[in-house]
N, C-alpha and C positions, 0 to 999 in steps of 0.2 A: 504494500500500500504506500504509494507517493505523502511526503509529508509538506506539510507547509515550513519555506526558509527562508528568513530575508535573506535580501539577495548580497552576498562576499562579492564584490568586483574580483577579488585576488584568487577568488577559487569558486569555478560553478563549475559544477560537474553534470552536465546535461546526458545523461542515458535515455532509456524508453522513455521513462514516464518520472516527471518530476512537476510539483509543486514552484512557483517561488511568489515573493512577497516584494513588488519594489514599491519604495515610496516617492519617487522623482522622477520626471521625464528622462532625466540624464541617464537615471539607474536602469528604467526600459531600455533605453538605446542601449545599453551597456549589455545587459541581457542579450538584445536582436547580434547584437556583434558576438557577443559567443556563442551564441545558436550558431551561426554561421559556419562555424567550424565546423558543423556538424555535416553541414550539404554538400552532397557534389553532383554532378550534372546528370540532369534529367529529374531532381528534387521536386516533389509540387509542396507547399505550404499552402494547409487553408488557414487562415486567419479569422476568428472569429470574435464577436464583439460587439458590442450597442457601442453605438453612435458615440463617440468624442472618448472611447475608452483606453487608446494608447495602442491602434494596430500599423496607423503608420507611422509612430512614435517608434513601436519595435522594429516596421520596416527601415526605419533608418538607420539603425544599429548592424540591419544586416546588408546592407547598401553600400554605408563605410568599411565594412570590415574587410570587402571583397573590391578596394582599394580606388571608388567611386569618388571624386574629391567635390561634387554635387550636391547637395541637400534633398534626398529623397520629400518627392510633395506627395499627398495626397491627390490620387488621380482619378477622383469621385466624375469631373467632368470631363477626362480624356479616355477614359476607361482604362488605357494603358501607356506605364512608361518602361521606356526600354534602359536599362544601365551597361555598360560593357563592364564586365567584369573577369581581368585576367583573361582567360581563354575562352569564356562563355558568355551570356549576357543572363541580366536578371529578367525579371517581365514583373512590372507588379501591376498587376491587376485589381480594377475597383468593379465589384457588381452592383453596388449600392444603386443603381437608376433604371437596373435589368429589372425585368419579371423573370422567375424558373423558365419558363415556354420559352423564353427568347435568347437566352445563356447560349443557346448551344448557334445560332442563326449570326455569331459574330466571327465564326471559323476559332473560337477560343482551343479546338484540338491542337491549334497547329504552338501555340504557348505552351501546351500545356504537354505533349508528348514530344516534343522538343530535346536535344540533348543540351536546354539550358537550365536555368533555376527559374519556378514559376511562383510569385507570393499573392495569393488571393484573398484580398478584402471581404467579407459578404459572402463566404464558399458555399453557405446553406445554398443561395440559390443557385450551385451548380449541379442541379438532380442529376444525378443518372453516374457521377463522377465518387460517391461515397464509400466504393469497396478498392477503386484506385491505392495504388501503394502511395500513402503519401505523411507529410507532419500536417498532427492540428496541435493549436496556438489556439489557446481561449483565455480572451482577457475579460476580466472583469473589475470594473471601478468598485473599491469597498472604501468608499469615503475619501479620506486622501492619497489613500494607497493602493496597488493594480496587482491582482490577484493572477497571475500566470502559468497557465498550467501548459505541457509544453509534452506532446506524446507519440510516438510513431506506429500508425496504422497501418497494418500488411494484410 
């Protein structure tokens, strides 16, 4: 059973399934960049989330760490931004404007099976994509603090 840890910058040990606790923007980012270590190409992340919870907060963590000197945004109105990173590129994907029905009608396969890294805002509305090998990332605001739960689904 995963436990809850505030989050050690100096030591996170990300396996299958871990808990963490951060209390700052900074400490998510911080979080996203060691996650990153974890990915290599062909990776999908869904990210999940309500609304202003710290999923592109994480995506930035894992944006810089794969040596992006950029400011990952939020790409709620572009659906998608593209990062080159080292030999692959990221995709981060926003479905927050999609409906389920229409997810699939934006060629999002070609992101998404790709041999690059794929980070999805909003994953609930990618039906059909939920037995996919992939990471979820489910954040949740508890007050001041962002609850992180961080787990690899095969």
């Amino acid at each position: 059973m995963a436990k809850n840890r505030e989050l050690n910058t100096q030591d996170i040990n990300i396996s299958k399934k871990n808990i963490f606790i951060t209390k700052t923007p900074q400490e998510t980012r911080n979080l996203g960049k060691k996650f990153a270590s974890m990915l290599k190409s062909g990776d999908i992340v869904f990210l999940k989330g309500d609304l202003g919870s710290g999923k592109t907060t994480f995506t930035q963590g894992v944006v810089k760490a794969f040596g992006n000197k950029g400011f990952a945004r939020s790409s709620s109105f572009i659906l998608v931004n593209e990062y080159n990173a080292n030999n692959l590129k990221l995709f981060h994907l926003d479905l927050y404007r999609l409906k389920p029905s229409t997810v699939w009608n934006i060629g999002i396969e070609e992101y998404l099976y790709s041999k690059n890294i794929s980070l999805i805002e909003w994953a609930d509305r990618l039906v059909g994509a939920e037995n996919d090998n992939h990471w979820n990332v489910e954040i949740n605001d508890i007050g001041s603090e962002r609850k992180i739960k961080i787990e690899k689904k095969k």
